[in-house]
N, C-alpha and C positions, 0 to 999 in steps of 0.2 A: 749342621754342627759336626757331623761326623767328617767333610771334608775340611773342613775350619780344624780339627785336630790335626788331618796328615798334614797341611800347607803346616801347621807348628811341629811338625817332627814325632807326632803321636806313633802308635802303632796299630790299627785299626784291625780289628777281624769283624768276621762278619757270619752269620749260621754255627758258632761254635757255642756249646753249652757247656755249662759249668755242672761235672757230675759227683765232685768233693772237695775238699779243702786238703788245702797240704799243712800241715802242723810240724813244731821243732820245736821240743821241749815246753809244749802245751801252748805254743801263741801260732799264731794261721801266721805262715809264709808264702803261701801261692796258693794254687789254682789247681787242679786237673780237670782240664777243659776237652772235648769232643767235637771235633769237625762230621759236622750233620753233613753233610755234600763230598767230602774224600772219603768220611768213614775211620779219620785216625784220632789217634789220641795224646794231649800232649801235655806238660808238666809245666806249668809257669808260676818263676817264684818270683818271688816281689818282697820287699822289706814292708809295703803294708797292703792290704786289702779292702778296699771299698765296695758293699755291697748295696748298688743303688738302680735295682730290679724294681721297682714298683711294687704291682700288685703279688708280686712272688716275692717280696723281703722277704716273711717268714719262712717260704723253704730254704733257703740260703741258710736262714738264721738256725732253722733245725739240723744243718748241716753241720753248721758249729757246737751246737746243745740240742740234743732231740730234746729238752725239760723247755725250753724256750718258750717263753707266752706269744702265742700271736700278739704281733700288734695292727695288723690291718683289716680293718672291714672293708669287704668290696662292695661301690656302688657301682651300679648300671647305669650311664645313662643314653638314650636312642638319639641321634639327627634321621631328619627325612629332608629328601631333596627333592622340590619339587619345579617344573620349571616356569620360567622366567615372567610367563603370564599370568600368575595369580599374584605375582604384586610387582608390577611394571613399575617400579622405582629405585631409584640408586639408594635410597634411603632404607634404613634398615627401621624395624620395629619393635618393640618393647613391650610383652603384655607384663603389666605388674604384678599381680594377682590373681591366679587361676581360684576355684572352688576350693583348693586345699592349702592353699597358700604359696603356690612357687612362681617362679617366673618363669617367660618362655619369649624366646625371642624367635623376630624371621628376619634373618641378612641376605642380601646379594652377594653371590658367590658365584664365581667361575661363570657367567651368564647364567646363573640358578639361581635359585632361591633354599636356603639352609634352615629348616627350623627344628629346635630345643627349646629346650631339653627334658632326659624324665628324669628323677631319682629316686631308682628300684634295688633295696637290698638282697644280694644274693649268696647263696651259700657259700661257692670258690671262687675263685678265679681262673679263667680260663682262657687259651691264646685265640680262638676264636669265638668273642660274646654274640648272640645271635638276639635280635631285639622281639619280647615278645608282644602276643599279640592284644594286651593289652595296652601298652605302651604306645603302640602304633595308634590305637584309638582313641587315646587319650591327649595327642598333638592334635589329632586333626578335626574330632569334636572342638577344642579351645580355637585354633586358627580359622575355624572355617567363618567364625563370626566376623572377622580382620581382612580375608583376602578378597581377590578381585570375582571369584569363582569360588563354588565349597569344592575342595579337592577328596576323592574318595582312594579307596585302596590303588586303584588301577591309575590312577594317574601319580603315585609315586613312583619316579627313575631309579630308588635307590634309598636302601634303608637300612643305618650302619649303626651297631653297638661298641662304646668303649666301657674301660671298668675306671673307677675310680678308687686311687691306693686310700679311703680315708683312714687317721691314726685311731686305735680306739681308743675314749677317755669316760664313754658310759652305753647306758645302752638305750640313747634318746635315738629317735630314728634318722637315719644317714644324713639329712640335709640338715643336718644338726651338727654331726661329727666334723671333729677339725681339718681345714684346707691347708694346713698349715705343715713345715715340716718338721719332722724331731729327729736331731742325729744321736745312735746309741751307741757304744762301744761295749764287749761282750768280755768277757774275763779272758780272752785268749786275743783279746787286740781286734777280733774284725770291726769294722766298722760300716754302719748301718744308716743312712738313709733313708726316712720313711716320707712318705703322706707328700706334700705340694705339689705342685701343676706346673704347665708350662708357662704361664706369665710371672715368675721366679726363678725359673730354671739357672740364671745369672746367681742370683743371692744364694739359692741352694748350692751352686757347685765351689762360690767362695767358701762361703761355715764347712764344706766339707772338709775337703781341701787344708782349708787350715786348720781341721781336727785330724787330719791325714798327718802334718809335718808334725803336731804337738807329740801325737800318738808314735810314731816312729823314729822319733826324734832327727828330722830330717831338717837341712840344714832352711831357715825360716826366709820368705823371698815375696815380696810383695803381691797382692792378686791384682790382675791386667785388664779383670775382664769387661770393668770400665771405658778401658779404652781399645778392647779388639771387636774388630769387625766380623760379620762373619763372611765363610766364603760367597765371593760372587757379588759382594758388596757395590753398588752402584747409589748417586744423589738423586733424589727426587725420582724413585720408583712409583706409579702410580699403582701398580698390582692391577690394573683393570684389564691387559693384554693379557693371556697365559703365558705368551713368553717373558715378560715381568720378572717374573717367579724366578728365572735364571739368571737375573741379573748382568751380571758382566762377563758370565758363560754364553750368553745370548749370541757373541759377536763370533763367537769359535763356532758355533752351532749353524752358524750364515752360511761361515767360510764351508763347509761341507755341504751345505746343499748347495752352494755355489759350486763347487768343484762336481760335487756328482747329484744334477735333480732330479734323478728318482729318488732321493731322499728327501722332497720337496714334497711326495703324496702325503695327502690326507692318510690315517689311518680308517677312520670311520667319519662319512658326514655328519653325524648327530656329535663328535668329539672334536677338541679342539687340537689335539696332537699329531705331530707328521712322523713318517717313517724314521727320519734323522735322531727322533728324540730318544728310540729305544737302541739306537746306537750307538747315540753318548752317555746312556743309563749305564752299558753294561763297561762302554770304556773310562768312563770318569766318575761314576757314581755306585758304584760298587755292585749291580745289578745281575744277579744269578741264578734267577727265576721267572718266569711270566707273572706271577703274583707279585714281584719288588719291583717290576714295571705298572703295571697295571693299577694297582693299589698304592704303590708308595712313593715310587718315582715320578708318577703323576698321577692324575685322581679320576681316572678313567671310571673304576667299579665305583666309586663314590658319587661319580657325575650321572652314569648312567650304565646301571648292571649289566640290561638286556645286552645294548652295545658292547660290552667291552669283552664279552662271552663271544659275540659276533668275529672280534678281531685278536680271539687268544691266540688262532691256528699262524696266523701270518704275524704274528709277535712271536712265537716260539720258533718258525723256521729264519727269523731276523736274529734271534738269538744263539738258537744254534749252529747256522753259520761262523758267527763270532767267536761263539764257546767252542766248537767246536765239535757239538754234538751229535748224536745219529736219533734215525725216525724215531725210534725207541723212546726216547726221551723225548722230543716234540710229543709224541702221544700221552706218554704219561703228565707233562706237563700242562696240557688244553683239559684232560682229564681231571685232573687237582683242582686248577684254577676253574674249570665249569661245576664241581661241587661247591667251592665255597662261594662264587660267585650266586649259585644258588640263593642263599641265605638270603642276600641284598634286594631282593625283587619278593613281593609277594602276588602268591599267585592266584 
């Protein structure tokens, strides 16, 4: 999506955080935003402000009113990925009803197998959720009765927590709270996006959008996003190859291993990514660290921890070549990403 904004003339950043609001004559104008990676700081004004942070709304929001009621309760929920021989099927699975009442599904992914979910209320939200160890036991007691094999701690590749933004509306427990989203506007005009997911993400960015132009009185222009594509767009993807995923970036990505095949190695046998991929992470996909390859750029720590730990050292000197960085940074880089990668693995 983020490349789907520059191809429309957007303005994209990337590692910068937002450390206050600019105000004139008591309505939010811009931004004072902080580049985490230069270290600088910078002033962006804007005729309106949309604050659509997820599980950090409310710091934002306190940034506008520290009197501000939260409005987000964070939920937890854990995936475990495990592989492809505990359920040798293209088919995915549906458990309806566990002992407390949730669902829990197992999909084929990336030649894996994906299974969810928990829903665990937590106090904050946090940029790295760590899945605990009850939750771990609680997948894999219910699936073991489903799979081809009972899968035990030691054969999970990989074990990832997200938070869930939900809106509060009582204090029935989280899988109760609404999926839903609510946009608020605050006495000084910011404007607040709460709560929904990413199978909305289209309808949430219309209602905002168009409480964006009402709100600032900007001049009123039809929403497109009907009919825009996003980048990379190609017919009849099946998503079963990993290079799928790139769609009609796929053929650009040829032409350079064509031209130079050492960019044709494997990075690690157990992965399905080549050397080329973290070459186009950092020249076309915005990619500034071992971890926005690793993790985001492709699903290496997600597919399998141990591995991706294996191949930080020769991802970071692919990188810093590029960037242009010294040993310094390649170390402290394998260094960061081998703590978090920690988390993903239990041991």
């Amino acid at each position: 999506m983020a490349q789907t904004c520059v191809d429309l003339d957007a303005v994209v950043v990337n590692y910068c955080k937002v450390t206050s609001l600019i105000k004139k004559n008591h309505k939010v104008c811009g931004v004072i935003a902080h580049d985490e990676i230069d270290k600088q700081e910078f002033r962006l004004h804007s005729k309106v402000v949309i604050n659509a942070t997820g599980i950090f709304s409310d710091q934002i929001r306190k940034m506008d009113n520290e009197a501000s009621l939260e409005m987000i309760t964070p939920s937890q929920g854990v995936h475990l990925v495990l592989d492809k021989s505990f359920l040798p099927s293209n088919m995915s699975m549906i458990i309806p009803q566990t002992k407390d009442n949730r669902v829990l599904f197992m999909v084929p992914w990336h030649n894996r197998i994906l299974v969810g979910t928990t829903d665990t209320k937590i106090e904050a939200p946090l940029l790295e959720p760590v899945a605990f160890k009850k939750e771990v036991s609680f997948l894999l007691e219910h699936i073991s009765k489903y799979l081809t094999k009972k899968p035990t701690e030691k054969d999970i590749l990989s074990v990832f927590a997200g938070i869930r933004p939900l809106v509060k509306k009582s204090d029935k427990k989280t899988a109760a709270l609404s999926r839903n989203h609510v946009i608020t506007v605050s006495d000084s005009n910011l404007i607040t996006i709460s709560g929904g997911k990413w199978t909305t993400y289209r309808k949430m960015a219309e209602d905002v959008v168009n409480k964006a132009m009402e709100v600032a009185s900007l001049k009123p222009m039809p929403c497109q996003t009907r009919q825009t594509k996003l980048h990379g767009f190609q017919e009849n993807i099946q998503g079963i190859d990993s290079w799928d995923f790139y769609g009609s970036d796929k053929d650009a990505i040829t032409r350079m291993i064509h031209e130079n095949p050492e960019l044709g190695i494997p990075l690690h046998p157990d992965l399905p990514y080549l050397t080329a991929e973290v070459i186009w992470a950092i020249r076309h996909e915005m990619a500034q660290t071992v971890e926005d390859f690793l993790s985001r750029r492709s699903r290496a720590l997600l597919l399998d921890a141990r591995a991706s730990i294996k191949i930080a050292a020769k991802v970071a000197e692919l990188m810093a070549n590029e960037l242009g960085k010294d040993k310094q940074w390649i170390n402290n880089q394998v260094e960061n990403f081998t703590a978090l990668a920690k988390n993903y693995f239990i041991d």
